[in-house]
N, C-alpha and C positions, 0 to 999 in steps of 0.2 A: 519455526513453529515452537509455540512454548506447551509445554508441560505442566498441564493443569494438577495440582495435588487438593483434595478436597478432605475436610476432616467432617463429615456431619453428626452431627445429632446421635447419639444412640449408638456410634462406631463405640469397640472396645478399643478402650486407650492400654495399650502394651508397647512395653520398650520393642519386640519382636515386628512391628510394623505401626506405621506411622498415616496412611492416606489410603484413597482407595481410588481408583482408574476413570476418567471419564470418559465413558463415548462416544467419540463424534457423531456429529449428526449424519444418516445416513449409513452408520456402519450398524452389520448382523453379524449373527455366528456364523455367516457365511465366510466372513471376510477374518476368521480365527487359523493362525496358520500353526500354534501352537497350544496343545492344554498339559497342563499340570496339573496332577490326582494325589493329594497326599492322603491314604487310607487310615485311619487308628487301627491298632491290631485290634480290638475289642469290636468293633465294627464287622457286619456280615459284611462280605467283598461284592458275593451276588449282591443282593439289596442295593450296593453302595453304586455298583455299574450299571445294575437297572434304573436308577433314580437315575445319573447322569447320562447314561448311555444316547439317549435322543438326542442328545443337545450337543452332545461330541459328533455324532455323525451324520450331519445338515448337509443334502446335498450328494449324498452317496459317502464314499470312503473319508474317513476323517483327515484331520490333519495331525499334523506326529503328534504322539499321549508321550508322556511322560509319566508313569505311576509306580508308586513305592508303601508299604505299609511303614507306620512309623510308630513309636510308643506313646507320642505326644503331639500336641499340635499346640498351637500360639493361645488358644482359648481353651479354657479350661472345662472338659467335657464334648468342648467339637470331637465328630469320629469321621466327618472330611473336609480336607480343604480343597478347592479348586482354582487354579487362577488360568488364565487365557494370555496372549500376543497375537493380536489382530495387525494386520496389513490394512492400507488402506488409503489408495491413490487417491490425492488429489490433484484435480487439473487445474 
């Protein structure tokens, strides 16, 4: 299986990341068996897990969080970042 990297249109070009994920056809946040929360400290934290909160837990209990406040993020003025690792058999 190869490894799609996609640069589009309108992405911030930063040495700190380079492409952004695609998804197969067929996969949900169901199939997310991993998230990553990185919070600004400047950022309300409520607010921040209410905004994401439904979308982490699809299906009853999430799958493992990963979350940390940090001083900065790759974009200048984000106050969060989030990335996923989805599973996702194919036959």
């Amino acid at each position: 299986m190869e490894i799609q990297r996609l640069r589009p249109d309108g992405l911030v070009r930063s040495p700190a990341f380079s492409h952004v994920a695609v998804v197969p056809p067929g996969a949900t946040l169901a199939d997310v068996v991993q998230w990553t929360v990185l919070v600004h400290t400047d950022a309300d934290l409520g607010a921040a897990y209410g905004a994401i909160g439904p979308m982490l837990a699809t299906g009853g209990a999430p799958p493992l969080v990963t979350a940390a406040r940090v001083a900065g993020l790759g974009v200048p003025g984000a106050l969060l970042e989030v990335s996923a690792v989805a599973a996702v058999v194919r036959d």
